[in-house]
C-alpha atoms as a printed R data frame, in Angstrom:
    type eleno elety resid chain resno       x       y       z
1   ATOM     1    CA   UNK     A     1   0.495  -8.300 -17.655
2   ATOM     2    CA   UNK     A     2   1.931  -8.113 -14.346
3   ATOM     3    CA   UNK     A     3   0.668 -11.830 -12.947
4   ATOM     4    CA   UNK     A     4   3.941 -14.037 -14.288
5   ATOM     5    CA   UNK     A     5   5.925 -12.529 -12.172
6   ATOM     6    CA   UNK     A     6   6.927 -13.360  -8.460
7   ATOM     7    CA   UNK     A     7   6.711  -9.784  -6.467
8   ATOM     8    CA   UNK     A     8   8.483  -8.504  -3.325
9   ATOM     9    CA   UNK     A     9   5.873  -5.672  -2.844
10  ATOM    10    CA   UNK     A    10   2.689  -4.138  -3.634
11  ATOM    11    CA   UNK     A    11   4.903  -1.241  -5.409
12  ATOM    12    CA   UNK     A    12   6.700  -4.061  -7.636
13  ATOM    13    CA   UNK     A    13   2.890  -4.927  -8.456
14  ATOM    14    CA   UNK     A    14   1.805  -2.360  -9.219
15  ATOM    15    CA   UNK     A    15   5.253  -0.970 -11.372
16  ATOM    16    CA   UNK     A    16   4.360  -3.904 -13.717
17  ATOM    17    CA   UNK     A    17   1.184  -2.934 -15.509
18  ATOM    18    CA   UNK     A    18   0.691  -0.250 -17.917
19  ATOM    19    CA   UNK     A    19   0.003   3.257 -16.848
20  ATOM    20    CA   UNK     A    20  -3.584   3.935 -16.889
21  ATOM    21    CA   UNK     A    21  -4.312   0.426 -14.648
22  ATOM    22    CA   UNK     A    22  -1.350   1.616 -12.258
23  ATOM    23    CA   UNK     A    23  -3.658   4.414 -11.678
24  ATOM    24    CA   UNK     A    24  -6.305   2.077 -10.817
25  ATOM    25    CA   UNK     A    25  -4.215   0.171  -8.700
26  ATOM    26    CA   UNK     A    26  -3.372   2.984  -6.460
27  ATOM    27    CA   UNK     A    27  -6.706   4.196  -6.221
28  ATOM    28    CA   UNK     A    28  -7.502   0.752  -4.808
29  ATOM    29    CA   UNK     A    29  -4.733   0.534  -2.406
30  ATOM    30    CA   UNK     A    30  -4.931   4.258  -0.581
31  ATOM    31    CA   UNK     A    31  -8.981   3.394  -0.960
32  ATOM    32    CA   UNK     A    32  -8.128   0.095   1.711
33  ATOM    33    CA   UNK     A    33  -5.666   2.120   2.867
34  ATOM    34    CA   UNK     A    34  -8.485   4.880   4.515
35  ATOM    35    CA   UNK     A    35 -10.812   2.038   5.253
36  ATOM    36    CA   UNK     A    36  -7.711   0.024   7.211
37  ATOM    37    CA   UNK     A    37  -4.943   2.164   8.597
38  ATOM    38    CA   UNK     A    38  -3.813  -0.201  10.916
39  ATOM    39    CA   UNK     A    39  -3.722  -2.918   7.756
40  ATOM    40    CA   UNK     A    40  -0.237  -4.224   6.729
41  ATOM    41    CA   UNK     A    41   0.537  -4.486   3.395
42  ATOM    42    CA   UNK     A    42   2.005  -7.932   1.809
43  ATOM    43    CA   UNK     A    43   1.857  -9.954  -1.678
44  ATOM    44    CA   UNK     A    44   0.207 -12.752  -0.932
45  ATOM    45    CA   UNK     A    45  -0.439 -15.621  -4.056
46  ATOM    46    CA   UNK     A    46   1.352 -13.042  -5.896
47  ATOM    47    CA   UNK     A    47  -1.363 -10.471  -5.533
48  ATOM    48    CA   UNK     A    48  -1.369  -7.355  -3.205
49  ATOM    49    CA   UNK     A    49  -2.779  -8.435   0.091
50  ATOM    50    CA   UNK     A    50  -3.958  -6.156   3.140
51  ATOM    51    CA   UNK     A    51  -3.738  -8.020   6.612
52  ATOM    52    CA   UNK     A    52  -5.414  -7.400   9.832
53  ATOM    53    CA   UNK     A    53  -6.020 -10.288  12.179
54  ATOM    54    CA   UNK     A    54  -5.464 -11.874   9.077
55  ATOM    55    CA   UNK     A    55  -6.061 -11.793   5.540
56  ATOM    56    CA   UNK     A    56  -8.524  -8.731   5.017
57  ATOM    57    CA   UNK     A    57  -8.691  -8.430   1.321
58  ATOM    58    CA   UNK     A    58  -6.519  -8.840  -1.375
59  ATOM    59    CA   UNK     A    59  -7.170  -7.752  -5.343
60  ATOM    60    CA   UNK     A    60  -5.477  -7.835  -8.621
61  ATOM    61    CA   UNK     A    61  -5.555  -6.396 -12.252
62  ATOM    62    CA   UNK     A    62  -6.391  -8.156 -14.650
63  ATOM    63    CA   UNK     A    63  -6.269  -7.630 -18.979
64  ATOM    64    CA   UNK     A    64  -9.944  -6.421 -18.978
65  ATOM    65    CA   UNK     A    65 -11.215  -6.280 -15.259
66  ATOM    66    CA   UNK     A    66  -9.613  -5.418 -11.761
67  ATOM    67    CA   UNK     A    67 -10.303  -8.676  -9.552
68  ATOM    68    CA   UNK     A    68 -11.065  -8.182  -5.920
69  ATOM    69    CA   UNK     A    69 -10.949 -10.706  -3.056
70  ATOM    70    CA   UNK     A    70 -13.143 -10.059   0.122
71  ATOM    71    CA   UNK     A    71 -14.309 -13.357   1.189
72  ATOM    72    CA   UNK     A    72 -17.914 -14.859   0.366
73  ATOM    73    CA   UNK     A    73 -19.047 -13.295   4.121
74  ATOM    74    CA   UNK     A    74 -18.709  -9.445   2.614
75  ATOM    75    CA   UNK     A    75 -19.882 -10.425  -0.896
76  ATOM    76    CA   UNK     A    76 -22.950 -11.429   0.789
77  ATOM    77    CA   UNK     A    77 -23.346  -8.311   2.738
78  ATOM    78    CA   UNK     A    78 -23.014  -6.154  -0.219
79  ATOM    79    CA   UNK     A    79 -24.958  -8.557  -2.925
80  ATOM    80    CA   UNK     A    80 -26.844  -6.085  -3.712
81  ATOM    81    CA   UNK     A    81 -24.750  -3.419  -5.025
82  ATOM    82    CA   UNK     A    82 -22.830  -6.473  -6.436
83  ATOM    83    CA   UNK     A    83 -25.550  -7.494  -8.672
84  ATOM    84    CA   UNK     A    84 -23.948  -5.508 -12.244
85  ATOM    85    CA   UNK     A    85 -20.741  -7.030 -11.721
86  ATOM    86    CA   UNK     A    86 -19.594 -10.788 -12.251
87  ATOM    87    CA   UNK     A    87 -18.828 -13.117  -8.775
88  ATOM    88    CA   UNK     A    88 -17.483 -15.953  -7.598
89  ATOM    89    CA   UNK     A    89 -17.496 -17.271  -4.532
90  ATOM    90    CA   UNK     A    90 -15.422 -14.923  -2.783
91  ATOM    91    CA   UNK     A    91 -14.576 -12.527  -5.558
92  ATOM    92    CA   UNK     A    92 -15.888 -10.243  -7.669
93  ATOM    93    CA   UNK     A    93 -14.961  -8.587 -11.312
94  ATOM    94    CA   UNK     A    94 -14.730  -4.917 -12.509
95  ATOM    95    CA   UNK     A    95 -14.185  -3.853 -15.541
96  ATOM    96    CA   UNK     A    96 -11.452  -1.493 -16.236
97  ATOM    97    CA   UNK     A    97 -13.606   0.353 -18.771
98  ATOM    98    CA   UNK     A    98 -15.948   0.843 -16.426
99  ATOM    99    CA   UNK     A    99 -15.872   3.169 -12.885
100 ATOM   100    CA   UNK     A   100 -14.242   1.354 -10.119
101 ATOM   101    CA   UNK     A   101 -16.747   1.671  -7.591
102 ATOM   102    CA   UNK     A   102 -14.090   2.931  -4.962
103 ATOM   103    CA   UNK     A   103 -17.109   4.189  -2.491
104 ATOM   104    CA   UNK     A   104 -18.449   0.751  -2.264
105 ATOM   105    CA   UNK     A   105 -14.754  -1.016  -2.047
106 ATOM   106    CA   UNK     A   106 -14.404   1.380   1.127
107 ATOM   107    CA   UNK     A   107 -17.693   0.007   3.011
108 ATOM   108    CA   UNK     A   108 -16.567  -3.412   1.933
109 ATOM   109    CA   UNK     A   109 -13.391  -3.422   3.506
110 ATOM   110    CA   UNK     A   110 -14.624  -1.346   6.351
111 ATOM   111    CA   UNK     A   111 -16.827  -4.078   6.905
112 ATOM   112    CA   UNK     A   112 -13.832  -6.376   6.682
113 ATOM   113    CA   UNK     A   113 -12.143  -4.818   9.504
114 ATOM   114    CA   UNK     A   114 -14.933  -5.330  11.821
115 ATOM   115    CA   UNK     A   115 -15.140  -8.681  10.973
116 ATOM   116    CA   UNK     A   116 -11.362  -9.284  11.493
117 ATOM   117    CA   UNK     A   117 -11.484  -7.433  14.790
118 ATOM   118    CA   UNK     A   118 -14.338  -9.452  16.053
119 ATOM   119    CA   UNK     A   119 -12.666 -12.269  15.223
120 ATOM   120    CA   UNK     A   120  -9.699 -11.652  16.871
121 ATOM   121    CA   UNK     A   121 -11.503 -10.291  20.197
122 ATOM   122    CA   UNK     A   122 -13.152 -13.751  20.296
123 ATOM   123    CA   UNK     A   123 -10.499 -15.341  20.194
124 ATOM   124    CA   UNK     A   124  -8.998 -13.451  23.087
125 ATOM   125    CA   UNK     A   125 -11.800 -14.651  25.201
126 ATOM   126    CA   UNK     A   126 -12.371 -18.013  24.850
127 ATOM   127    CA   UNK     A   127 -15.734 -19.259  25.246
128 ATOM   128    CA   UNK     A   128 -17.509 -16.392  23.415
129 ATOM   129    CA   UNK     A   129 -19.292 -17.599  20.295
């Protein structure tokens, strides 16, 4: 699949897998899209990256699962609904024989963006924790 390759774009990325996980791939991208409309799109470690204030997500198909790449802080926050799919650290797996659980990607990077914008508000005022 698509992950040998060096890309210039998330279109390039996305032009490189078969049709039915392009599908998937879009869905994913105007999903983070809604949830971050002020989010720039890059390829970043050679998988599509949103940033605001920084990285904000970035995610990635895989042969059997679609790979997705919050940071630990949001898998935390959304552990529970989490729980039927595998994790890492600051990822988590789903299946692409499964339903994407677009609805819950949304409120993950929605939660993302707050985050990010906190951040970068703090950092505008020094001295706030």
């Amino acid at each position: 699949m698509g992950a040998t390759r060096k890309f210039k774009d998330i279109d390039e990325y996305v032009k490189s897998f078969p049709p039915d996980v392009q599908v998937i791939l879009e869905k994913v991208r105007n999903v983070i899209h809604t949830a971050a409309p002020e989010a720039e799109e890059a390829i970043s470690y050679q998988m599509p990256t949103f940033k605001l204030y920084g990285n904000l997500v970035h995610f990635a198909a895989y042969e059997h699962h679609l790979g997705f790449y919050p940071i630990p802080s949001a898998l935390k926050k959304f552990a529970t609904e989490l729980l039927p799919y595998e994790s890492g650290k600051g990822s988590v797996q789903f299946p692409l024989d499964q339903p994407i659980p677009y609805e819950l990607l949304r409120k993950i990077v929605e939660f993302r963006v707050k985050e990010n914008v906190a951040k970068a508000q703090r950092k505008e005022k020094p001295g706030t924790p």
